[in-house]
C-alpha positions as CSV (number, residue, x, y, z in Angstrom):
1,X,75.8,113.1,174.0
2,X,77.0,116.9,173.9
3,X,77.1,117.7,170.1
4,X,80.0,120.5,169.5
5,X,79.2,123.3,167.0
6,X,81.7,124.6,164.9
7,X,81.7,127.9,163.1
8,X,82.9,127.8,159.7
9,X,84.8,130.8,158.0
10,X,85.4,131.1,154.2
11,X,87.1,134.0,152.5
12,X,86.6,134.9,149.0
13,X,89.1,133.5,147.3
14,X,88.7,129.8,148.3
15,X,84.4,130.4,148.3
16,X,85.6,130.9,144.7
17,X,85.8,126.7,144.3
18,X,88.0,124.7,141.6
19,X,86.1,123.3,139.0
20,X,87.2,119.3,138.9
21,X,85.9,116.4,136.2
22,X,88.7,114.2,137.1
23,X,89.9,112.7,140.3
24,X,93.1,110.8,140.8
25,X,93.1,108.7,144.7
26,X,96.2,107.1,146.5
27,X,96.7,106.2,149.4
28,X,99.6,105.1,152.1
29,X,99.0,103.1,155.5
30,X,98.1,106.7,157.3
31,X,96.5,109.0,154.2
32,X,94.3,109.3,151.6
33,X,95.1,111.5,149.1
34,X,92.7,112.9,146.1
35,X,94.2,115.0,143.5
36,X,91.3,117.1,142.1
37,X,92.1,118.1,138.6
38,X,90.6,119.3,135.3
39,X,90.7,117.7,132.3
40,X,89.8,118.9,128.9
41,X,88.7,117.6,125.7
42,X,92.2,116.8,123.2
43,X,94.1,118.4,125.6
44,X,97.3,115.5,127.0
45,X,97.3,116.4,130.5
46,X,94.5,117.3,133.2
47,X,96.0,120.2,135.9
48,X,95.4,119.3,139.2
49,X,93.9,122.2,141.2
50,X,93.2,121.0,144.7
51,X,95.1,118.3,146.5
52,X,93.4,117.1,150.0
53,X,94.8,115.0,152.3
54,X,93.2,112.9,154.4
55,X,93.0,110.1,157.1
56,X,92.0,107.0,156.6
57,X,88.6,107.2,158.9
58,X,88.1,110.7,157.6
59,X,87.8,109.4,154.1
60,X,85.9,106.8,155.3
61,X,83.4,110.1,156.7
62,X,83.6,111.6,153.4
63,X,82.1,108.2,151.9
64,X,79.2,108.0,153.7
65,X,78.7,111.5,153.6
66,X,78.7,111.8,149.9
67,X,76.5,108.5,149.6
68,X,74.2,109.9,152.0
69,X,74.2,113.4,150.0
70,X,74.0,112.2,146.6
71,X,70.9,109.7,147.7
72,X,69.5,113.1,149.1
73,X,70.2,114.5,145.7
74,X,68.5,111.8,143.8
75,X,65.3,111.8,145.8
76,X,65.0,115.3,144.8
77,X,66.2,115.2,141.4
78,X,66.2,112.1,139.8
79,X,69.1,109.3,139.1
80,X,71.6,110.9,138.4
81,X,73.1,108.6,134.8
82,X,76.5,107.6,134.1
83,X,77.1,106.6,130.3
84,X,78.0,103.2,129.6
85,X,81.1,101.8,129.5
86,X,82.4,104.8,131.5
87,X,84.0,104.3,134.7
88,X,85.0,101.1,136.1
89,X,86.8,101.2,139.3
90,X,89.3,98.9,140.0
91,X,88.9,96.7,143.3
92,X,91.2,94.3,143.2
């Protein structure tokens, strides 16, 4: 199978990043949509700075991309620890 290489292009401004400790997900029959935001100690609201927007199988790719990277990153590192009683996501 023919693997197709794409060239990637990033200008200064967006290399720049957003910081983000906070994530809100939704979703809709045809998206995914994380709201990256930044939330700070006694402060009442967390501004979102980056909204992506994704389908449903490309979120899918992001999941196993980040599992597959953050295993990566804990081979080399060490676990990476969450504190207890932190975050408990809700599947039902």
């Amino acid at each position: 199978m023919a693997e197709n290489k794409i060239e990637f292009e990033i200008d200064p401004q967006t290399a720049q990043g957003h910081y983000s400790n906070f994530v809100i997900i939704a979703h809709s029959p045809s998206e995914v949509i994380l709201d990256f935001a930044s939330a700070l100690p006694g402060m009442p609201k967390a501004k979102v700075g980056s909204r992506i927007i994704l389908t449903p199988e490309h979120a899918k790719r992001l999941l196993l991309s980040l599992q597959e990277n953050l295993h990566n990153y804990e081979s080399k590192f060490g676990a990476i620890k969450l504190p207890q009683g932190g975050f408990k996501p809700n599947l039902s």
